[in-house]
Structures are given as C-alpha cells and as structure tokens.
GUMISE-992900 format. One line per 5 residues: their letters; for each residue x, y, z of C-alpha. Coordinates in Angstrom, 1 decimal. Layout:
<atoms>
A> X:Y:Z | ...
</atoms>
This chain:
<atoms>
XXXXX> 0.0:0.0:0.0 | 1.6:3.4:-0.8 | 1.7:6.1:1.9 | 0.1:8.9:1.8 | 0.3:12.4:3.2
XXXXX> -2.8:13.0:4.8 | -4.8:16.2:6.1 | -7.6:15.2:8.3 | -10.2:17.0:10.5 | -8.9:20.6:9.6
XXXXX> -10.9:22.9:10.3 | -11.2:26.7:8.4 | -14.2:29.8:8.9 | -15.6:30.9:5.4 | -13.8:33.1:5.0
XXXXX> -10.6:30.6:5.5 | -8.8:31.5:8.1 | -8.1:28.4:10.5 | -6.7:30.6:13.6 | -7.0:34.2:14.7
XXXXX> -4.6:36.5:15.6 | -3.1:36.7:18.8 | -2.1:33.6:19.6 | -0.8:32.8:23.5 | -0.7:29.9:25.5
XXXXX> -4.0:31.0:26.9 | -5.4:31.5:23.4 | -4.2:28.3:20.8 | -6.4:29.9:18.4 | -5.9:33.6:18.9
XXXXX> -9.0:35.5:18.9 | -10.7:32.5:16.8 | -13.0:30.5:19.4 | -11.8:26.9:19.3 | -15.2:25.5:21.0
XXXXX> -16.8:27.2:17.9 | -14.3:26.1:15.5 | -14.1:22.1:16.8 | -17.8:22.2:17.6 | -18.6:19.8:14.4
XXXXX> -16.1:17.2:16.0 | -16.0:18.3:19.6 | -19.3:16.6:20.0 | -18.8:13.3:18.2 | -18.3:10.1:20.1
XXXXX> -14.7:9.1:18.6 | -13.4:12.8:19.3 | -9.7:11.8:20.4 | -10.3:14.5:22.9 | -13.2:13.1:24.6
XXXXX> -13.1:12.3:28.2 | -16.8:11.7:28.9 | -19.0:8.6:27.7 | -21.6:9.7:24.9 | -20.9:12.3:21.9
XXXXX> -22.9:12.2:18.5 | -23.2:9.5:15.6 | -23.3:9.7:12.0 | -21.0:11.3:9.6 | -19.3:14.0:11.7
XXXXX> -18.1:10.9:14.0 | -17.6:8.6:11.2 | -14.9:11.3:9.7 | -13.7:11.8:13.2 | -13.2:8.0:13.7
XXXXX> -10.7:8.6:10.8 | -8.2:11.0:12.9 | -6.3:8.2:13.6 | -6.8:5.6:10.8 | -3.5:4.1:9.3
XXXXX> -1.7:7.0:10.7 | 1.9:6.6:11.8 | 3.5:9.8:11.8 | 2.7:13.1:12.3 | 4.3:16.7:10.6
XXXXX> 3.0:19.7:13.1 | 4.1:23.3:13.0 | 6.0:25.2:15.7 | 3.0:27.0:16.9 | 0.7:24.2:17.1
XXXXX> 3.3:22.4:19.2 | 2.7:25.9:21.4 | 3.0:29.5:21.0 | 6.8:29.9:21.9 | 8.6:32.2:19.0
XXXXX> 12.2:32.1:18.4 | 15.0:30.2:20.7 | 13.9:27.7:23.0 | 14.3:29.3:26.4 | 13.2:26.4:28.4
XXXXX> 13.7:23.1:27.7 | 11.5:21.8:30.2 | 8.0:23.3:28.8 | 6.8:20.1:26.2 | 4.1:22.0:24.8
XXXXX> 0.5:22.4:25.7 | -0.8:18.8:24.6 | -0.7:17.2:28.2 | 1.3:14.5:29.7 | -1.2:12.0:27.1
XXXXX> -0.9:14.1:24.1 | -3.5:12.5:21.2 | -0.9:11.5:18.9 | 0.1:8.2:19.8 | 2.8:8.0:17.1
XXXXX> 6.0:9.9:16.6 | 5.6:13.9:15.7 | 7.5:15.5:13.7 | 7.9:19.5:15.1 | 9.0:21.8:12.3
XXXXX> 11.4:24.9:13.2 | 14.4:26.9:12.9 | 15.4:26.0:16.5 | 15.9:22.0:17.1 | 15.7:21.3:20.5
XXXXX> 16.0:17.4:21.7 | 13.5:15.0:21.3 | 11.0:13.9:24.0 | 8.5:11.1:24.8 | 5.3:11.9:26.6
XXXXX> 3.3:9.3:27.0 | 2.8:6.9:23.5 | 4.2:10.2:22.1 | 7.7:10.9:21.0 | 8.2:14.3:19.3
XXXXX> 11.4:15.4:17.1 | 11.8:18.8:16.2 | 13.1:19.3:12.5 | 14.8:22.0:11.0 | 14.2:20.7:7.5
XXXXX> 11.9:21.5:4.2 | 8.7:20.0:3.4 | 10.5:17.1:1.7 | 13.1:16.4:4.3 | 10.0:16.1:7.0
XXXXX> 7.9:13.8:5.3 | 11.0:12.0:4.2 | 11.8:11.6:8.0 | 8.0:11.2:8.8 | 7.1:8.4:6.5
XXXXX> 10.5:6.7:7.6 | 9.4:6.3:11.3 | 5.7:5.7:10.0 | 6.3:2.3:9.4 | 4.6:1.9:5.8
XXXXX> 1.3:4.0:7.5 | 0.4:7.5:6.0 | 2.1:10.7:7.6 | -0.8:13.1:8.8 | -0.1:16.7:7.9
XXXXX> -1.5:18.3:11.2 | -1.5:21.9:10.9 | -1.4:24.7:11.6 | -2.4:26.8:8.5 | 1.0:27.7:7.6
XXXXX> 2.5:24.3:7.7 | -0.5:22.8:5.7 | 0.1:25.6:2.7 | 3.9:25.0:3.1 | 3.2:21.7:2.0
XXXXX> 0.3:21.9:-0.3 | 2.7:24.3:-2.0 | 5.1:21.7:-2.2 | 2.9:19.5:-4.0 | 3.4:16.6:-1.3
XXXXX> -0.6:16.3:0.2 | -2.1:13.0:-1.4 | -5.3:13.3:0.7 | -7.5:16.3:2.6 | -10.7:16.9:4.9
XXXXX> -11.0:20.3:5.4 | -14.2:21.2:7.8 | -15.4:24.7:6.9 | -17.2:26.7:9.7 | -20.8:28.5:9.1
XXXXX> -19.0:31.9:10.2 | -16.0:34.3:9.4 | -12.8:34.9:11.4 | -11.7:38.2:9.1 | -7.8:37.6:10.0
XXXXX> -5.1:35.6:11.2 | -4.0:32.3:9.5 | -5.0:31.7:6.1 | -5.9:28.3:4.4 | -7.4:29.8:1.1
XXXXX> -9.7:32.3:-0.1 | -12.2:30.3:-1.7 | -11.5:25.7:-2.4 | -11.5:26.1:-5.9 | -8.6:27.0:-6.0
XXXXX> -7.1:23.8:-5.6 | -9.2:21.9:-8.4 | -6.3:22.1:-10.5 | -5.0:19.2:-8.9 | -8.0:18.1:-6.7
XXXXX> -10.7:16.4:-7.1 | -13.5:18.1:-4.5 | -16.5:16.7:-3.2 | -18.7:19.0:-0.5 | -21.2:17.4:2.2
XXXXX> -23.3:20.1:3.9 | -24.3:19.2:7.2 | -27.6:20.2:9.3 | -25.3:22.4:11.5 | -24.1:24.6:9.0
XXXXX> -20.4:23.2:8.9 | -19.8:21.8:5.4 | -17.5:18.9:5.0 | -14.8:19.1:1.9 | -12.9:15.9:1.1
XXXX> -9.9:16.3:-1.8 | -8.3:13.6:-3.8 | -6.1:13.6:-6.4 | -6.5:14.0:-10.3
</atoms>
C-alpha cells in the first residue's frame, strides 16, 4: 500500500482562516474560538479529545473515527506544538498537549530551532529544521509503511500543499467568518487544479470538503 500524506479534521471559517490573531498559550487559536471552531467534532463520540462517555453519531463521528486511521506519523508546526517564537528558552515546557498528548505515534515538530527529542506518553516528538520534503521523508520513515498526517497549523498545511506533497485532505469549513489571522485559502476552488473536490453540507451549518487527487 503506498503512503500517503494525509490532512484530516482541519478545520477553516468561510472566510478561511483556520486561527486568529493573537495567539498565546491561553489562546491556541488567537482570537478565533476553538469551541466554535471544533464544535462539528468536539461533539462526536470518537473525538480523540473526549473524556466523557456519549458524543454524537453519524457522519461527523464517522470522519472523526478517521483521525487516527492508518496514521503513523505526524508533521505539526511550531505553533501548534505551542505558542513559543524564536529560541527555546526552556527546555522543560513540552508544549500544551498534556502529559497524554492525542498522537500516539512519533511527531515530527517543524522549526528553525531544534531542541531534543522527548517522549510523553505513547508520544515521542522530534523537532526538524528541514523542508517539506526532508520532514515527510523523516516522517514516513518512522511511519512504518502507514500514512504521515499533515497536522497543521495553516501555515504548515500551505507550506506543504505548495510543495505539491498532500495526497489526501478533509477540510471542515465553519458556518462563520474569522476576518484575520492564518489563512488556508480564499475560496476551495482553487485547488481543483490538482484536486478532485466533493462538498457534504451538514444540518449544523459546517460543510465537510474531502480532496483527492486528479
């Protein structure tokens, strides 16, 4: 089976921005609301983030289910690791995912300032100072024949469509607008060039868009 390079349960406003501006450590998202954002998956059964028996069925869940299928390696950007700019001034802050970050397979950290590696949990996490290539090179390497998810943020997800090296995406567009911050796009289309693109509307105003290759 051939690896892929997989976006999956991204989420953008219409207007596509996927992250305000302003981003801290109290505010991942800047002045974007991330329980208005993630509220398509937040409430879904198979949520990697859920901590509560319960959550919703049907498609939302069914895509959500997929967060973690076949996946072996994951390519994150600085900031989604956490908000920290510049030279690592503490070596013993491991970022804002918890001490069971969602992971569960190595993660690849992409920056100008390699710091050393770390386990948390099922979690290990490198931190590359490398181009697109070179990190899914290294990436689908440690993935063990699985696909390489492409995890964000906005930036590193453009870096890489850019690149030309995303097989796969779901991108969940929010009913609402952000107006600034991170952009994805300014309207889907513009990757039909080298996309196939299928929408799925959904009762709560999110609409779903899945992309495949030509």
């Amino acid at each position: 089976m051939t690896q892929r390079a997989r976006v999956h349960c991204f989420t953008v406003t219409k207007d596509g921005f996927g992250t305000g501006e302003g981003q801290s450590l109290e505010r991942p998202f800047g002045h974007g609301n991330p329980a208005e954002l993630m509220s398509w998956i937040g409430a879904t059964a198979n949520w990697v983030n859920r901590t509560e028996p319960g959550g919703t069925r049907g498609l939302d869940d069914y895509i959500a289910r997929d967060f973690t299928y076949n996946i072996g390696a994951e390519i994150m950007g600085r900031n989604k690791f956490g908000p920290v700019r510049g030279p690592w001034l503490d070596h013993e802050w491991q970022g804002w995912w918890g001490d069971e970050p969602p992971f569960h397979t190595p993660v690849f950290v992409l920056t100008h300032h390699p710091r050393p590696s770390f386990t948390l949990s099922d979690t290990t996490f490198h931190f590359l100072d490398a181009t697109p290539h070179e990190a899914l090179e290294r990436a689908k390497a440690a993935a063990d024949g699985r696909d390489v998810r492409i995890g964000g943020g906005v930036a590193t997800v453009r870096e890489f469509l850019d690149a030309d090296l995303i097989d796969e995406m779901h991108i969940a567009v929010a009913p609402f607008e952000l107006g600034s911050g991170g952009r994805l796009w300014e309207s889907p289309d513009e990757l039909t060039d080298r996309f196939h693109l299928e929408r799925v509307p959904r009762p709560s105003g999110f609409v779903h868009h899945f992309f495949w290759r030509r």
